[in-house]
PyMOL Python script that loads the backbone (N, CA, C, O; Angstrom):
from pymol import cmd

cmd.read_pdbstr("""\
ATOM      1  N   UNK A   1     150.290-156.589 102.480  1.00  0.00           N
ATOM      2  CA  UNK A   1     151.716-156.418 102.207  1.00  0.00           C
ATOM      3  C   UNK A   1     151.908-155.950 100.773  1.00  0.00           C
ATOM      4  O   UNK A   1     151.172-156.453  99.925  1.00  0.00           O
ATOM      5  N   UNK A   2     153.007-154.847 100.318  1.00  0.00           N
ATOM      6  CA  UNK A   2     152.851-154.472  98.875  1.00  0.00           C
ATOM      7  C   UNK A   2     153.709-155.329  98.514  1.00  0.00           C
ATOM      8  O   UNK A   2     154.642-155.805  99.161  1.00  0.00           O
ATOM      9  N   UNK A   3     153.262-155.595  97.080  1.00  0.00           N
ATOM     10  CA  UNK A   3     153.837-156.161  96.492  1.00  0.00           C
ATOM     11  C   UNK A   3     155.234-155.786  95.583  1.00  0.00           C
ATOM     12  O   UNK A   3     155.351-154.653  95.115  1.00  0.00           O
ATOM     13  N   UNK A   4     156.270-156.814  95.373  1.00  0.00           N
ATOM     14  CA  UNK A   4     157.735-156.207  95.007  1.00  0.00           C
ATOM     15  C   UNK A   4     157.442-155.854  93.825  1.00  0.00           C
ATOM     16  O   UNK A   4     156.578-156.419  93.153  1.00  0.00           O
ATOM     17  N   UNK A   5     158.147-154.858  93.432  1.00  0.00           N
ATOM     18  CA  UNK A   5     158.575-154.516  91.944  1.00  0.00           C
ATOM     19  C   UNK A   5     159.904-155.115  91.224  1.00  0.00           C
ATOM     20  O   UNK A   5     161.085-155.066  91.569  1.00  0.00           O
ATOM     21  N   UNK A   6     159.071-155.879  89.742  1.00  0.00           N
ATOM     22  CA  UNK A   6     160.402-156.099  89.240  1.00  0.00           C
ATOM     23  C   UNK A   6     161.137-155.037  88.763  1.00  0.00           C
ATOM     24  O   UNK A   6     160.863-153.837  88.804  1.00  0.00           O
ATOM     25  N   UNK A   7     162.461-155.812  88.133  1.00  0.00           N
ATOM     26  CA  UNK A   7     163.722-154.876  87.834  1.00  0.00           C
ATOM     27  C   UNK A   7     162.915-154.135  86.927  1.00  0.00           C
ATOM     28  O   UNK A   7     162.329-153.328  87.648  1.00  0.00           O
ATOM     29  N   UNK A   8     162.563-153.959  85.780  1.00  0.00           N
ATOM     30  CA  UNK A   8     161.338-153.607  84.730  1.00  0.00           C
ATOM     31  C   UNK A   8     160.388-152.373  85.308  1.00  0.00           C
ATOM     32  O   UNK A   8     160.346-151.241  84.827  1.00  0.00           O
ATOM     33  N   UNK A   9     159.767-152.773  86.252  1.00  0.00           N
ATOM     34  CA  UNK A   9     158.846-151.829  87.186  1.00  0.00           C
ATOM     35  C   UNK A   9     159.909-150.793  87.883  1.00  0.00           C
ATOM     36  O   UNK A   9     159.963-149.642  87.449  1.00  0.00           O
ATOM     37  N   UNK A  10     160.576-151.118  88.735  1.00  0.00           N
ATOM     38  CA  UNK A  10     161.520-150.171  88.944  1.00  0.00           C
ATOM     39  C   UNK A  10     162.137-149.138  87.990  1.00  0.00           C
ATOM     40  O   UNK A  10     162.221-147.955  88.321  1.00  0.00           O
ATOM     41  N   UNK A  11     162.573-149.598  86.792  1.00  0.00           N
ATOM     42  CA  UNK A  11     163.284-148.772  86.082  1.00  0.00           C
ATOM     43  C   UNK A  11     162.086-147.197  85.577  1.00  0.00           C
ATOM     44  O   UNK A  11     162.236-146.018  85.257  1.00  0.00           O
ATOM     45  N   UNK A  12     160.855-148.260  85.806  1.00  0.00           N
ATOM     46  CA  UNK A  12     159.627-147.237  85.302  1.00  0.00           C
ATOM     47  C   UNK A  12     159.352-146.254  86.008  1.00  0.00           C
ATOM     48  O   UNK A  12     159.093-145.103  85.656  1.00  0.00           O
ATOM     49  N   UNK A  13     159.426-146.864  87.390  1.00  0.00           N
ATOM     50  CA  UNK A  13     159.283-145.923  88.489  1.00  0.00           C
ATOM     51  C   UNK A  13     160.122-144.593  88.779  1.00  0.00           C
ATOM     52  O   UNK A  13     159.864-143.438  89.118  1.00  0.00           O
ATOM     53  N   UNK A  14     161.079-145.226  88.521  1.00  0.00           N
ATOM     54  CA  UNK A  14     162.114-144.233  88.496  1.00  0.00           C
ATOM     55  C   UNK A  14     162.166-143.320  87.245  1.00  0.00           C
ATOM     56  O   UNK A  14     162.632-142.188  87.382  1.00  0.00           O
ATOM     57  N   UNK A  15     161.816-143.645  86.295  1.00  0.00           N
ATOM     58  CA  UNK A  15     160.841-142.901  85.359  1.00  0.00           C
ATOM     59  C   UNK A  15     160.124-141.544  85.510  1.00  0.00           C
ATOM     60  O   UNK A  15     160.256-140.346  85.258  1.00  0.00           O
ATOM     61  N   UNK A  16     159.010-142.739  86.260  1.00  0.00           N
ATOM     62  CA  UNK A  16     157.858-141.710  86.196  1.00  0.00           C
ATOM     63  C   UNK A  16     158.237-140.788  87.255  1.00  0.00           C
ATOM     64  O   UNK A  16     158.103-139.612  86.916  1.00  0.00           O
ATOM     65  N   UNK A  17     158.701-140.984  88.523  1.00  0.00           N
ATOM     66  CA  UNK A  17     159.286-140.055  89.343  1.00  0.00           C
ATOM     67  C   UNK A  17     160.277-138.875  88.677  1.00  0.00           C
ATOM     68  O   UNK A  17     160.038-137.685  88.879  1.00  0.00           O
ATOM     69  N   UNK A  18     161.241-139.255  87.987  1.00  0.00           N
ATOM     70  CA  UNK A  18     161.900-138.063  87.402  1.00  0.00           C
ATOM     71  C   UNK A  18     161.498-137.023  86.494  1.00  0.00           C
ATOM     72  O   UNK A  18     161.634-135.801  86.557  1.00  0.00           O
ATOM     73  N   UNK A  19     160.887-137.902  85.495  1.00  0.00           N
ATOM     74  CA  UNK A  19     160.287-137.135  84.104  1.00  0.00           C
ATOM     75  C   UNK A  19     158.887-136.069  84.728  1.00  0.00           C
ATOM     76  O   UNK A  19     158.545-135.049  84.129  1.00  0.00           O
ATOM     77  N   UNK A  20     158.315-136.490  85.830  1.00  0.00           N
ATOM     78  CA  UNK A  20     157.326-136.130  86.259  1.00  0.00           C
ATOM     79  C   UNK A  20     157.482-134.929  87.405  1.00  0.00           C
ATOM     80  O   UNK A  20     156.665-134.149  87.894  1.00  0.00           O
ATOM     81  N   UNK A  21     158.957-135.149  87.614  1.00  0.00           N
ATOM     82  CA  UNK A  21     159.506-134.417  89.343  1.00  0.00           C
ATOM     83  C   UNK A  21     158.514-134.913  90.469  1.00  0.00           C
ATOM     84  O   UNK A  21     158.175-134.023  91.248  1.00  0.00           O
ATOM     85  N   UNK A  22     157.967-136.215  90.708  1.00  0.00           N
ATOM     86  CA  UNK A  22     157.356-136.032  91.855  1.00  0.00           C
ATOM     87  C   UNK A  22     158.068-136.098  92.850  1.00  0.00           C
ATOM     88  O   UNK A  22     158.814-137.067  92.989  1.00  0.00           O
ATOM     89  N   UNK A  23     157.999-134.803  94.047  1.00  0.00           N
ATOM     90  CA  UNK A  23     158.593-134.904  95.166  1.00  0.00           C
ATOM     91  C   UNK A  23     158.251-135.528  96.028  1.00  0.00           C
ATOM     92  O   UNK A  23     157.025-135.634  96.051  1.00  0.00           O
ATOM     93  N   UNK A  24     158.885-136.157  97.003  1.00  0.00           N
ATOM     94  CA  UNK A  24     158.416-136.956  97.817  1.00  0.00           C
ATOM     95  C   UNK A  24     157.712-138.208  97.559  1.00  0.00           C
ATOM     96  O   UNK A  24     156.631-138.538  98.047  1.00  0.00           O
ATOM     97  N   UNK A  25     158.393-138.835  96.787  1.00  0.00           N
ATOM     98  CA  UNK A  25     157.907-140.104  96.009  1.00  0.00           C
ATOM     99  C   UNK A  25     159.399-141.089  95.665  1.00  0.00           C
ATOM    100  O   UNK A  25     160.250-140.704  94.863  1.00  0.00           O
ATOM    101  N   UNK A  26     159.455-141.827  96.100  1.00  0.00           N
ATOM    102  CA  UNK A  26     160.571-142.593  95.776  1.00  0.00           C
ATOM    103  C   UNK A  26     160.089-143.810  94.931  1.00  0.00           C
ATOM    104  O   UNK A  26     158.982-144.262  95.221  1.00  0.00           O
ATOM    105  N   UNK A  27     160.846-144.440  93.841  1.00  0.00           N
ATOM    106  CA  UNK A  27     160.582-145.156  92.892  1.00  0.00           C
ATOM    107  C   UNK A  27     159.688-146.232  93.593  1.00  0.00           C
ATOM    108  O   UNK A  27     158.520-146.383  93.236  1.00  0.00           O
ATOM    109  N   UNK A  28     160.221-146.947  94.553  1.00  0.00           N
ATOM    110  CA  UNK A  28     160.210-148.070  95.188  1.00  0.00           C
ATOM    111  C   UNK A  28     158.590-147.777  96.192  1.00  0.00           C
ATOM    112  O   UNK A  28     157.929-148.714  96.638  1.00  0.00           O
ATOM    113  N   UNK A  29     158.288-146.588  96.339  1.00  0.00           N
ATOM    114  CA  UNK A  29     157.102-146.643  96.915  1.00  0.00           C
ATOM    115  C   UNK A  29     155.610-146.597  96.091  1.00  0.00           C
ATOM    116  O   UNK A  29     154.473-146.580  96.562  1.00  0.00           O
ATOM    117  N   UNK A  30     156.011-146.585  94.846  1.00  0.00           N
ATOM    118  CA  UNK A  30     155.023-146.764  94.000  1.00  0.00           C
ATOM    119  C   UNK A  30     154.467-148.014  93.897  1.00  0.00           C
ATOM    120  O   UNK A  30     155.374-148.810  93.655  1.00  0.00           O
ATOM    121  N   UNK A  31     153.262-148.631  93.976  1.00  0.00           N
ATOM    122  CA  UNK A  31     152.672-149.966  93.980  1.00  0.00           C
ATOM    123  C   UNK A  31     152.760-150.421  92.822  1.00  0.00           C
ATOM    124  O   UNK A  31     152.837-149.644  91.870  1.00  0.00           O
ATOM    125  N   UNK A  32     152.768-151.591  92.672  1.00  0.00           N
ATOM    126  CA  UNK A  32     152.972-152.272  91.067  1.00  0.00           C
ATOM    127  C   UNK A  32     151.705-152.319  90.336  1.00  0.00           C
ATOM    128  O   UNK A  32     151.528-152.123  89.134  1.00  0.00           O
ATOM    129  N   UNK A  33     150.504-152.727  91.611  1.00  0.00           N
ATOM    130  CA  UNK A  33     149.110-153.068  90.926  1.00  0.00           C
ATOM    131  C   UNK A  33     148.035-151.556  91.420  1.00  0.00           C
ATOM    132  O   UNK A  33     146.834-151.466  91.162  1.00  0.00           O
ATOM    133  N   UNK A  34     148.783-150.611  92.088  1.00  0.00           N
ATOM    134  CA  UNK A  34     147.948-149.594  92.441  1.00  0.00           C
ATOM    135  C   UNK A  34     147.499-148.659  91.305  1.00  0.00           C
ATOM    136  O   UNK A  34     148.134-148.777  90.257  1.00  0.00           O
ATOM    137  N   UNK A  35     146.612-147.846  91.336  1.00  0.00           N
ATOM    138  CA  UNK A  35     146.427-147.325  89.723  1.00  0.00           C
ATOM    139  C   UNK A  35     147.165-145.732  89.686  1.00  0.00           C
ATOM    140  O   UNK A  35     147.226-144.973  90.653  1.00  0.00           O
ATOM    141  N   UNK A  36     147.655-145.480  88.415  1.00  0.00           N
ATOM    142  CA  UNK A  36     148.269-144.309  88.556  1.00  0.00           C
ATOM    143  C   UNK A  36     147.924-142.799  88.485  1.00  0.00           C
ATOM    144  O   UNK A  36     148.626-141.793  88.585  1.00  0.00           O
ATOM    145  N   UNK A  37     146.630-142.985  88.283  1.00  0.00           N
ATOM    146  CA  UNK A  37     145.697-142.028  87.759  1.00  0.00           C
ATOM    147  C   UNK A  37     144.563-142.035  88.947  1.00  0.00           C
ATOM    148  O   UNK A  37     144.247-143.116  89.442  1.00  0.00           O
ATOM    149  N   UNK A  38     143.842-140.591  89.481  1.00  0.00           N
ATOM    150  CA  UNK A  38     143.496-140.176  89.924  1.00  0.00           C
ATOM    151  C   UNK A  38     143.597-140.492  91.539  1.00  0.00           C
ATOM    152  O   UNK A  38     143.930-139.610  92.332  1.00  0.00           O
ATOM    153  N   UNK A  39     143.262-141.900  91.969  1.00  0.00           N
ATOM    154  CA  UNK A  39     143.427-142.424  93.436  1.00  0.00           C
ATOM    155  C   UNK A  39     145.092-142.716  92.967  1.00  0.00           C
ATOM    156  O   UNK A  39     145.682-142.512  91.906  1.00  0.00           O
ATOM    157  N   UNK A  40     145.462-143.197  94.074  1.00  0.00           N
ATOM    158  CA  UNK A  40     146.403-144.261  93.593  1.00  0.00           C
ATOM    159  C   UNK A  40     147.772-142.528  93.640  1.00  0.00           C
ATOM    160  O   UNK A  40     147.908-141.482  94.274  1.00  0.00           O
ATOM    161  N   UNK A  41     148.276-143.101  92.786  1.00  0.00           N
ATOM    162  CA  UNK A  41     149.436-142.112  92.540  1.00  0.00           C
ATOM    163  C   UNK A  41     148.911-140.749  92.264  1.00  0.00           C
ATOM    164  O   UNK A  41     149.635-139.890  92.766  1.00  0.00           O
ATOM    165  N   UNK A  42     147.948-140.308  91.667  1.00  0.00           N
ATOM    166  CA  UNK A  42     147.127-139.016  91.306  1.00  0.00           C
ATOM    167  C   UNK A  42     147.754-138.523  90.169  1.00  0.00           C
ATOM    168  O   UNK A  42     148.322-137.467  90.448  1.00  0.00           O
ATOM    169  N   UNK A  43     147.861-138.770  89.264  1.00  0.00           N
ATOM    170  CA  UNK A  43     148.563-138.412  87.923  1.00  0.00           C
ATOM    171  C   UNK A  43     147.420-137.963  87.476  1.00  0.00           C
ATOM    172  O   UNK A  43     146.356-138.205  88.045  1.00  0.00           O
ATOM    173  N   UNK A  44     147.560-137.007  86.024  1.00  0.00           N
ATOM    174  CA  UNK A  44     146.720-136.447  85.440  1.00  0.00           C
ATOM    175  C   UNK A  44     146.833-136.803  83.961  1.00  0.00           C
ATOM    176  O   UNK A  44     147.350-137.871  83.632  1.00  0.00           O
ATOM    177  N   UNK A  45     146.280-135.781  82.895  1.00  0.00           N
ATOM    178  CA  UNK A  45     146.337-136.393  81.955  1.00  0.00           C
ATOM    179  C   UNK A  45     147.409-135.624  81.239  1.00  0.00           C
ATOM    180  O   UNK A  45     147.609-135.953  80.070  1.00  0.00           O
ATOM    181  N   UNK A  46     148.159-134.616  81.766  1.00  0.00           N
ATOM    182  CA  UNK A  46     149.146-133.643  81.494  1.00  0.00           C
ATOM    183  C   UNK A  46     150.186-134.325  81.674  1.00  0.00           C
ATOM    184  O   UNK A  46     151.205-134.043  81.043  1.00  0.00           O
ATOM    185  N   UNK A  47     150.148-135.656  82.816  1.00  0.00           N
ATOM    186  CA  UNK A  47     151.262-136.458  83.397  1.00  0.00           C
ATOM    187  C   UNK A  47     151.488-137.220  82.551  1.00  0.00           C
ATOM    188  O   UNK A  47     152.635-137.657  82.455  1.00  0.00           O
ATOM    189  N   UNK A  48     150.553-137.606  81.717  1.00  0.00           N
ATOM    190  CA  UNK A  48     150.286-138.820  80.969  1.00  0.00           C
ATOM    191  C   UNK A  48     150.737-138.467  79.517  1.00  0.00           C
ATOM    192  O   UNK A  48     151.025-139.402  78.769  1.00  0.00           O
ATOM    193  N   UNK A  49     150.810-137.323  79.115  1.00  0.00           N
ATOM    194  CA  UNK A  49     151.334-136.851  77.770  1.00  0.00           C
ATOM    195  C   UNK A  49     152.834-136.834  78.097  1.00  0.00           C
ATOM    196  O   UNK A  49     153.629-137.477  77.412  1.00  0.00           O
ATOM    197  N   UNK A  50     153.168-136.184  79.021  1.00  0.00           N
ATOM    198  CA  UNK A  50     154.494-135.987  79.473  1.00  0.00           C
ATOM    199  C   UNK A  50     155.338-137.376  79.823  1.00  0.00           C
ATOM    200  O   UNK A  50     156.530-137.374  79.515  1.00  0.00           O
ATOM    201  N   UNK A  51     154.917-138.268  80.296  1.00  0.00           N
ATOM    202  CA  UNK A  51     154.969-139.632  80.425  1.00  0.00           C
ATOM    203  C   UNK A  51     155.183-140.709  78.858  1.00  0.00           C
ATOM    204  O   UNK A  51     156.003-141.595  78.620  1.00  0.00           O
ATOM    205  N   UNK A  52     154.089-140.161  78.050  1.00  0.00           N
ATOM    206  CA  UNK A  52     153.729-141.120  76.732  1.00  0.00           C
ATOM    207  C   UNK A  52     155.420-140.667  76.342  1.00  0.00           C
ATOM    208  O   UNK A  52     156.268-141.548  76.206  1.00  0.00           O
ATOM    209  N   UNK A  53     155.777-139.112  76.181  1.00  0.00           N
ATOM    210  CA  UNK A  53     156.809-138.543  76.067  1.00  0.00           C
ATOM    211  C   UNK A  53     158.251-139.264  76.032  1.00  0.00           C
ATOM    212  O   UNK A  53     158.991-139.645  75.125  1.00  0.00           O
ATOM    213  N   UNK A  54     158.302-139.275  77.355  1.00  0.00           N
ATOM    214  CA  UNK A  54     159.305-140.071  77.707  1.00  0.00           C
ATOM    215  C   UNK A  54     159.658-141.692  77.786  1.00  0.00           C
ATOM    216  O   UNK A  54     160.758-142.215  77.963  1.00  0.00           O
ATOM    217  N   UNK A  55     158.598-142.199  77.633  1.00  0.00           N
ATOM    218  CA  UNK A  55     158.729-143.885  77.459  1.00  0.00           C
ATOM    219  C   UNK A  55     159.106-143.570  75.928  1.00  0.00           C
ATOM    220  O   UNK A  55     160.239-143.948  75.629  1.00  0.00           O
ATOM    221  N   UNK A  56     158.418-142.991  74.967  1.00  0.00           N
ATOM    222  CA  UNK A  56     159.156-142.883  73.517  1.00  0.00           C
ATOM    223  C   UNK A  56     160.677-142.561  73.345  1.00  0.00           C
ATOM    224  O   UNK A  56     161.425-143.114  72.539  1.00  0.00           O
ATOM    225  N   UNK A  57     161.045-141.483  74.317  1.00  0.00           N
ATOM    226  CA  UNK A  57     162.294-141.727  74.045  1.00  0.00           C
ATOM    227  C   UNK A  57     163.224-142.132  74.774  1.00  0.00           C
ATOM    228  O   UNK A  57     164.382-141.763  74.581  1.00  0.00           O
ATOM    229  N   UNK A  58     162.819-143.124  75.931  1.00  0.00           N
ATOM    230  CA  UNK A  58     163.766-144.148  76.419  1.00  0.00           C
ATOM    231  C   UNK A  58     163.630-145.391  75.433  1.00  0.00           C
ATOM    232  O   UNK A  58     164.638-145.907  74.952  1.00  0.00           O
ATOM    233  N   UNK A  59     162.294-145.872  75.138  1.00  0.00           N
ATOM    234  CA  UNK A  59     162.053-147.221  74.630  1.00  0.00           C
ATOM    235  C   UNK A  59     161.548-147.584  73.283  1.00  0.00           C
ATOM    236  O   UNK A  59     161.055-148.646  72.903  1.00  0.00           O
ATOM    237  N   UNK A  60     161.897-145.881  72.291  1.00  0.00           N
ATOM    238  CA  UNK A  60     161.891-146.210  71.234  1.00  0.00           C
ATOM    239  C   UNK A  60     160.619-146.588  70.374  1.00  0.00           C
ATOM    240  O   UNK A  60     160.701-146.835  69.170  1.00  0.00           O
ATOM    241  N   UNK A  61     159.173-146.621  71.249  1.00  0.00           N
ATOM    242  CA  UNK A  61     157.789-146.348  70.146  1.00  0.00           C
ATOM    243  C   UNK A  61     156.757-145.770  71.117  1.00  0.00           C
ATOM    244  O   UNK A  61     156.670-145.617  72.335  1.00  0.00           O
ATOM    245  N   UNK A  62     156.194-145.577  70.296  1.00  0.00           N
ATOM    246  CA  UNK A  62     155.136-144.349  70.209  1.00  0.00           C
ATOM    247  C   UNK A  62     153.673-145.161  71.254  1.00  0.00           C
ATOM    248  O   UNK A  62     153.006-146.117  70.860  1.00  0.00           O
ATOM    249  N   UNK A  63     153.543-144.628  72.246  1.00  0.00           N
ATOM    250  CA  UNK A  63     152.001-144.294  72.959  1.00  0.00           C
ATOM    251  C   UNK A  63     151.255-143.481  72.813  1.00  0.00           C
ATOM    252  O   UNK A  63     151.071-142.488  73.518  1.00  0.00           O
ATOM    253  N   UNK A  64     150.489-143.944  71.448  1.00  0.00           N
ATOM    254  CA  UNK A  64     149.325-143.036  70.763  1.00  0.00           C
ATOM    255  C   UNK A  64     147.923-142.698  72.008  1.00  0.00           C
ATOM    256  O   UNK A  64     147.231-143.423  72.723  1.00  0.00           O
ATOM    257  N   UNK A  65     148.027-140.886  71.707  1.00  0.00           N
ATOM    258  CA  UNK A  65     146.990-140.663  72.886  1.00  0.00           C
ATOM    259  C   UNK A  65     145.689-140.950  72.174  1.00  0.00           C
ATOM    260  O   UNK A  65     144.745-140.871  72.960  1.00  0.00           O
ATOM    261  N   UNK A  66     145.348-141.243  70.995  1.00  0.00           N
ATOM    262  CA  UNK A  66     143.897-142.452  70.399  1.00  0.00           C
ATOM    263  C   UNK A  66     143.928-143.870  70.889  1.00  0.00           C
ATOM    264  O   UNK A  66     143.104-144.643  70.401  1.00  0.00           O
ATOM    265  N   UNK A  67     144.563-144.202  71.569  1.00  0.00           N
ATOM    266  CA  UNK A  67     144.921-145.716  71.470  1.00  0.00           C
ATOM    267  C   UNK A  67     143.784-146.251  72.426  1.00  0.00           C
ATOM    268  O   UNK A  67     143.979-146.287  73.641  1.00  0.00           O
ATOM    269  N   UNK A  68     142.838-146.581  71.977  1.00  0.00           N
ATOM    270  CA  UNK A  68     141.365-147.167  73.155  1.00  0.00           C
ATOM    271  C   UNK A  68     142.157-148.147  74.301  1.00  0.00           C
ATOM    272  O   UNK A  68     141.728-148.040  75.450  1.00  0.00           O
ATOM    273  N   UNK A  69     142.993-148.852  74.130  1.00  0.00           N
ATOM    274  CA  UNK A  69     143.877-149.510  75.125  1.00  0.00           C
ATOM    275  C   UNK A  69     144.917-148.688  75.979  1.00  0.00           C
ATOM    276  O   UNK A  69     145.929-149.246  76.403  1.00  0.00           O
ATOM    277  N   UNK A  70     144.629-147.196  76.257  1.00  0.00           N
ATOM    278  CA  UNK A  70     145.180-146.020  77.067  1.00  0.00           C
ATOM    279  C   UNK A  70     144.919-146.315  78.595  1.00  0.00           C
ATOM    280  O   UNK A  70     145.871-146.340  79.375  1.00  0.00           O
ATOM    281  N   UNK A  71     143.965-146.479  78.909  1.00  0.00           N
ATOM    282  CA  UNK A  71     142.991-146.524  79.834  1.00  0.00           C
ATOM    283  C   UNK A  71     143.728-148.161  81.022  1.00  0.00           C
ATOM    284  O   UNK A  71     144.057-147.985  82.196  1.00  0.00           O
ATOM    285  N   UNK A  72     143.804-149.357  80.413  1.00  0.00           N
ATOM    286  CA  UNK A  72     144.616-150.210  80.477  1.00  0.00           C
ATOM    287  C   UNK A  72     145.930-150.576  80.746  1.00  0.00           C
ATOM    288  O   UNK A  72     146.496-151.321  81.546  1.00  0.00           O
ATOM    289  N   UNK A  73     146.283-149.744  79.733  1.00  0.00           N
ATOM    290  CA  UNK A  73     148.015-149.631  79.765  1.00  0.00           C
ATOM    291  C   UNK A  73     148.783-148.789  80.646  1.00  0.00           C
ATOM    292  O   UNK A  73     149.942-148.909  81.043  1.00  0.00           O
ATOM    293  N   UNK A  74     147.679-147.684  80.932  1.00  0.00           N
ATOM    294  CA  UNK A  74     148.543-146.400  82.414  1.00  0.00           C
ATOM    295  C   UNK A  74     147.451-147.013  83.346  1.00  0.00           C
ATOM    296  O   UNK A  74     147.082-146.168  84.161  1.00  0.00           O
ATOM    297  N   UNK A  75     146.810-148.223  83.488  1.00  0.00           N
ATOM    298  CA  UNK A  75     145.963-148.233  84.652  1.00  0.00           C
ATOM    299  C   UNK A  75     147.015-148.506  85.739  1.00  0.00           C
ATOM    300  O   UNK A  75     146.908-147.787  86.733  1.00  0.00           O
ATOM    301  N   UNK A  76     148.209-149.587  85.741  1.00  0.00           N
ATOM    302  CA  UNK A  76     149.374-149.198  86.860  1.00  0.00           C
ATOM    303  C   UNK A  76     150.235-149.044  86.574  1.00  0.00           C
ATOM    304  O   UNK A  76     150.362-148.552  85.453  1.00  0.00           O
ATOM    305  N   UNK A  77     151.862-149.455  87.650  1.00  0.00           N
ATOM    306  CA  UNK A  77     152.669-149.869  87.038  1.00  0.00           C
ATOM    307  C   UNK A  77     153.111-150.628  86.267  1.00  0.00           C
ATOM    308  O   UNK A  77     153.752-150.442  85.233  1.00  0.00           O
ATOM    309  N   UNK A  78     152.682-151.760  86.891  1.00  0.00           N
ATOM    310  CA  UNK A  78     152.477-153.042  86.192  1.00  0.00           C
ATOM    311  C   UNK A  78     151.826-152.926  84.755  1.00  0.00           C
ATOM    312  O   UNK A  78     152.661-153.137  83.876  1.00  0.00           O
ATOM    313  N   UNK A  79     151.206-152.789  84.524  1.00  0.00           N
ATOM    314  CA  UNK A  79     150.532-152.817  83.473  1.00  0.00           C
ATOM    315  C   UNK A  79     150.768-152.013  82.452  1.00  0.00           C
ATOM    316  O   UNK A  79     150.069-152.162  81.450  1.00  0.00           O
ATOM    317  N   UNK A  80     151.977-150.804  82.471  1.00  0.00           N
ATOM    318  CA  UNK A  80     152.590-150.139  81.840  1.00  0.00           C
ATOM    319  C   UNK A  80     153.802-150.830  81.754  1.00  0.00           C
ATOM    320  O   UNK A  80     154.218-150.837  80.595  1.00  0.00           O
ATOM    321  N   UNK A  81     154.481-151.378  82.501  1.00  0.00           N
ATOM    322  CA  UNK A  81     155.604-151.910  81.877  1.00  0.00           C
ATOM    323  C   UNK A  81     155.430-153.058  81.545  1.00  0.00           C
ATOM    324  O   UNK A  81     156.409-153.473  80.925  1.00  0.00           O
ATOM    325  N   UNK A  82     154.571-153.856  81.667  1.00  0.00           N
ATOM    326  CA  UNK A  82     154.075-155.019  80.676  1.00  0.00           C
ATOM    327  C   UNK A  82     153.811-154.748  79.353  1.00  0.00           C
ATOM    328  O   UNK A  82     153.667-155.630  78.506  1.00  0.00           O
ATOM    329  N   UNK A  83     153.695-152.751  78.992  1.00  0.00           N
ATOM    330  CA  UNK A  83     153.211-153.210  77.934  1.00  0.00           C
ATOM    331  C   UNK A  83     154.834-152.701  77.308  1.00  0.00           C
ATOM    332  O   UNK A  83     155.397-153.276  76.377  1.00  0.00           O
ATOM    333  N   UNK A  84     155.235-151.850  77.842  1.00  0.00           N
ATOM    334  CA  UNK A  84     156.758-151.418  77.095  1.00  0.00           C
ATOM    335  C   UNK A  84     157.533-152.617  77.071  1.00  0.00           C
ATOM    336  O   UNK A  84     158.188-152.698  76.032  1.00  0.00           O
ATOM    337  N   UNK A  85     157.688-153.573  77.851  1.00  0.00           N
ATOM    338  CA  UNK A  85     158.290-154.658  77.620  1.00  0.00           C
ATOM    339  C   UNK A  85     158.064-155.380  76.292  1.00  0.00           C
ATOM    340  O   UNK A  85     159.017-155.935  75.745  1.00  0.00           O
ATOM    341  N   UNK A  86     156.568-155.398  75.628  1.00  0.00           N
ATOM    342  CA  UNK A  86     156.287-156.108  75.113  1.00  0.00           C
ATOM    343  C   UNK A  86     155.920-154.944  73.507  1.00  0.00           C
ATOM    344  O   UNK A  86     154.934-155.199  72.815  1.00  0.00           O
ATOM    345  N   UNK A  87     156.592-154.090  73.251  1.00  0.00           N
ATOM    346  CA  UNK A  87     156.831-152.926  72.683  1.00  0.00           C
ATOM    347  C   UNK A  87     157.934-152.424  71.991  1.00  0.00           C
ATOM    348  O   UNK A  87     158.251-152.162  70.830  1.00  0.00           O
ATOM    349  N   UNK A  88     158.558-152.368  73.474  1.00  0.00           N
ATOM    350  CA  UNK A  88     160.463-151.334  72.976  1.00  0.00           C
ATOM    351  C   UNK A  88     161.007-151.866  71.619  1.00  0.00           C
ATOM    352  O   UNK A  88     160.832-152.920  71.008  1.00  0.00           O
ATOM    353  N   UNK A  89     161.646-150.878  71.406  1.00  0.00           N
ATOM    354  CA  UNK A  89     162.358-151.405  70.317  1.00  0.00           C
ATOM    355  C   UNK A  89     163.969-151.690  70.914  1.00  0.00           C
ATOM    356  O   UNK A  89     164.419-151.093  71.891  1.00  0.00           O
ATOM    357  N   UNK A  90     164.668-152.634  70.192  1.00  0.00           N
ATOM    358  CA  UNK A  90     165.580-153.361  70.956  1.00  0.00           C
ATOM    359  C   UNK A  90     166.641-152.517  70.876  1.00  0.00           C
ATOM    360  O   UNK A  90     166.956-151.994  69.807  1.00  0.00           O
ATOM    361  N   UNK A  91     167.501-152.241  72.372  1.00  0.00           N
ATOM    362  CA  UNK A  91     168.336-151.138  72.088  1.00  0.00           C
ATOM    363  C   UNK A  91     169.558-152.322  72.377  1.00  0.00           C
ATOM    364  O   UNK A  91     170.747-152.015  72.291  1.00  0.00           O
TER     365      UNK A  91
END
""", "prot")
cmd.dss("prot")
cmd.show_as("cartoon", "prot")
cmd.util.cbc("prot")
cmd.orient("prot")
């Protein structure tokens, strides 16, 4: 059974779906713990600049593409908005 997305995960999803145009992808069908990169959602690393992109300017800091904790932090959903949660700057 997949697991729910919080309000948090959702907002991401809907995110990554727009900023990204994926067609045929609705926020809500993205897995929370599935990975977003290569299996999983199939994102690239073009997705992932374009992505770092846009979490900066919804949430206000920077996802350095040096950051050895890259790998971690886009491994899902989950785990990307665990880390913007624990990040944003307070709007």
């Amino acid at each position: 059974m997949a697991a729910l997305q919080s309000a948090s995960e959702l907002e991401l999803a809907q995110l990554i779906v727009t900023s990204l145009n994926l067609e045929g992808v609705q926020p809500t069908d993205i897995e929370p713990e599935a990975p977003l990169f290569k299996t999983g959602l199939g994102l690239d690393s073009i997705d992932a600049l374009e992505l770092s992109l846009e979490i900066s300017k919804r949430y206000g800091f920077q996802i350095r593409s040096d950051d050895e904790n890259n790998v971690r932090i886009f491994s899902s959903l989950r785990s990307l908005a665990e880390h913007i949660q624990q990040n944003k700057a307070d709007r």
